[in-house]
RODO-2510 file (C-alpha; in nm, 4 decimals, decimal comma):
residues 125
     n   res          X          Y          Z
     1     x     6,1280     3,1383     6,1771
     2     x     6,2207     3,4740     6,0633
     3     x     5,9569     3,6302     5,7584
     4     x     6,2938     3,8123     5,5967
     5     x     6,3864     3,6893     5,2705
     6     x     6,7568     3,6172     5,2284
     7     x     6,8888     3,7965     4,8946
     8     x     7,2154     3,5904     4,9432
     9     x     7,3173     3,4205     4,6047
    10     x     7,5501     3,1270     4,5470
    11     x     7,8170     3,2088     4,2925
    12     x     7,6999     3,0575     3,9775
    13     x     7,8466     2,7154     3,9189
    14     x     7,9644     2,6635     3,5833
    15     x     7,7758     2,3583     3,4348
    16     x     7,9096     2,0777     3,2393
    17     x     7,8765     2,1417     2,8805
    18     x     7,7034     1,8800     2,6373
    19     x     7,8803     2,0093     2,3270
    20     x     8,2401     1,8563     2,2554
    21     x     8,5003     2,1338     2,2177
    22     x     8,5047     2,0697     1,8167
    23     x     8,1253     2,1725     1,8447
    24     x     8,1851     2,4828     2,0296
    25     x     8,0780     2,8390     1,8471
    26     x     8,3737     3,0784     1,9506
    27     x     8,3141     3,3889     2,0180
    28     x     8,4473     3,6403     1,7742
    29     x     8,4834     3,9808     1,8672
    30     x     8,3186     4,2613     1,6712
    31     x     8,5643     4,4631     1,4612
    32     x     8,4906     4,8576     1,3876
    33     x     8,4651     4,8835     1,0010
    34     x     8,7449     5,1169     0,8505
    35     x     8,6097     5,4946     0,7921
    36     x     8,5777     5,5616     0,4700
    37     x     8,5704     5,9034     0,3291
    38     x     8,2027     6,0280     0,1373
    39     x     8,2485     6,0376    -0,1815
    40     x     8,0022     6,3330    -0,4081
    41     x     7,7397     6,1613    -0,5711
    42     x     7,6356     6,2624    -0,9437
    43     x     7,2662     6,4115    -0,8760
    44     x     7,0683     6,3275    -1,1127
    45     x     6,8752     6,6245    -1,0157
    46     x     6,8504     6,9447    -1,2150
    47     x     6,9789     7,2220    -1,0000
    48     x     6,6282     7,5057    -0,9533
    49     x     6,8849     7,7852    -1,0887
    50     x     6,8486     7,7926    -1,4278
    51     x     7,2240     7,9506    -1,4687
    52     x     7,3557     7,6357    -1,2994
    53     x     7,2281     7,4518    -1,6008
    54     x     7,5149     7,4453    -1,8298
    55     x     7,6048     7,1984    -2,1921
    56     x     7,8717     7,0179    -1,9145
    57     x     7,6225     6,9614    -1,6349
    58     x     7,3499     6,8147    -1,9103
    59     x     7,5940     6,6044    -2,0885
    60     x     7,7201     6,4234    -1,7814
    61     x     7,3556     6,4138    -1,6591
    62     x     7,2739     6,2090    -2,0113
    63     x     7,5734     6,0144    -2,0252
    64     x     7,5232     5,8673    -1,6797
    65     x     7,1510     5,7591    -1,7576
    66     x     7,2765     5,6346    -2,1118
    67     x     7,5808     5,4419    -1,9306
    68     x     7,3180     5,3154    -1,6915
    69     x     6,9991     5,2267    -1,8982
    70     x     7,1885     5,2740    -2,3304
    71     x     6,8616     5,4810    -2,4038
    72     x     6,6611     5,7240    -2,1939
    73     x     6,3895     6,0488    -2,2704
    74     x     6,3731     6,4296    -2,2224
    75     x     6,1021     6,3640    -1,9250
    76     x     6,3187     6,1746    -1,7255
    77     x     6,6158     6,4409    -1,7309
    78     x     6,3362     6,7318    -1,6666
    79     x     6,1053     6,6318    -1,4054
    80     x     5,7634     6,7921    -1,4349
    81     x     5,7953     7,0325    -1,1790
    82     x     6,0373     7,2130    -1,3301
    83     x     5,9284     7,5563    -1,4695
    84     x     5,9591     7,6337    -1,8266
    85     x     6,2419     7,7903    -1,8382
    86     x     6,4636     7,4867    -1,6744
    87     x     6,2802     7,2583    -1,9413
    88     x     6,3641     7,5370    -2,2474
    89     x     6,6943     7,5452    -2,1352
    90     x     6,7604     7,1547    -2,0965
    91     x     6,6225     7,1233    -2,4239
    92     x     6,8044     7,4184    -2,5690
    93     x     7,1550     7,2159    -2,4437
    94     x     7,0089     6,8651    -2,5629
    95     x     6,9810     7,0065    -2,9192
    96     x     7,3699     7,1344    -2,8640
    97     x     7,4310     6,7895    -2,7842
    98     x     7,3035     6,6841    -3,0600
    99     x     7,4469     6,8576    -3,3540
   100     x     7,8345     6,7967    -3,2026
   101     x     7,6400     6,4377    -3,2445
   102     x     7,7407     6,3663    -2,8591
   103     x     7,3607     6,2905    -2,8417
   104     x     7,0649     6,1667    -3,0988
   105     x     6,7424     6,2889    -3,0663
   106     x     6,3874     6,1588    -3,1886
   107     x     6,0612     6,2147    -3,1315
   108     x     5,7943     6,0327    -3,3296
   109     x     5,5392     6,2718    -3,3323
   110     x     5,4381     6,6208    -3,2169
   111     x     5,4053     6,6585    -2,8286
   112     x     5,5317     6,3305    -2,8136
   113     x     5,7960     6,1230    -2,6356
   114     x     6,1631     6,2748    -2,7011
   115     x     6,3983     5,9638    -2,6928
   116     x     6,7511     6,0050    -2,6531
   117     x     7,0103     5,7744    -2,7225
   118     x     7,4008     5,7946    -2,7701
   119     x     7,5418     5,9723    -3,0674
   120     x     7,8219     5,8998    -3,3351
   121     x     8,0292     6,0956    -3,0873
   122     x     7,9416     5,9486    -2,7536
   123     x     8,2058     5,7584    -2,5952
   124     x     8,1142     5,5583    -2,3104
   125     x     8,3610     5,5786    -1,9782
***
C-alpha cells in the first residue's frame, strides 16, 4: 500500500436534472448599460465669492426651490455659514426680485422668518 494520495479527478459527470426544460432559469447574459454623458447639476449652493452672486444666479436658485416645494424662506437659500456679506447681498437681489414682482416677500415680524413665494410675474418652466 503506497501512503501517496492520488490527486487524480474523474471528469465531472453531468447529472440528470429534476427540473423539466419549461422549469429551467436561462441564463441571460449581463449587458453593459449605454454611457451616458454627465449632465451639470443646478447647485443649490451659494458660490463663497460674493461677485459670483448675481439677480440671474438667485432667481434660478428661487425658482428651482419654488418649482420644487411652491413656497420656501431666505434661510434655506443662505445657509448660516455664510458671512454677512453673501447674506446682504442675497437679500439685496431677493428685494430686486421682488419689486419686478418675479418674487413675494413676507416676514411676519422683526427678525423673523422671511417667506418667499412666487410673484405676479413668476412663470413656472
Amino acid at each position: 500500500m503506497s501512503s501517496e494520495i492520488s490527486l487524480e479527478t474523474e471528469e465531472e459527470v453531468s447529472r440528470p436534472s429534476l427540473l423539466l426544460p419549461e422549469e429551467r432559469i436561462p441564463e441571460v447574459e449581463e449587458t453593459a448599460l449605454p454611457i451616458v454623458p454627465e449632465l451639470p447639476e443646478l447647485s443649490l449652493e451659494l458660490p463663497l465669492d460674493r461677485d459670483m452672486i448675481t439677480l440671474e444666479y438667485i432667481r434660478s436658485l428661487a425658482a428651482a426651490q419654488l418649482e420644487q416645494f411652491g413656497k420656501t424662506d431666505f434661510a434655506s437659500l443662505v445657509p448660516p455659514t455664510a458671512s454677512r456679506a453673501i447674506a446682504s447681498r442675497v437679500f439685496y437681489l431677493c428685494l430686486v426680485l421682488c419689486a419686478i414682482q418675479f418674487l413675494h416677500l413676507e416676514q411676519v415680524k422683526p427678525f423673523g422668518q422671511i417667506l418667499i413665494t412666487p410673484g405676479a410675474r413668476f412663470h413656472r418652466r
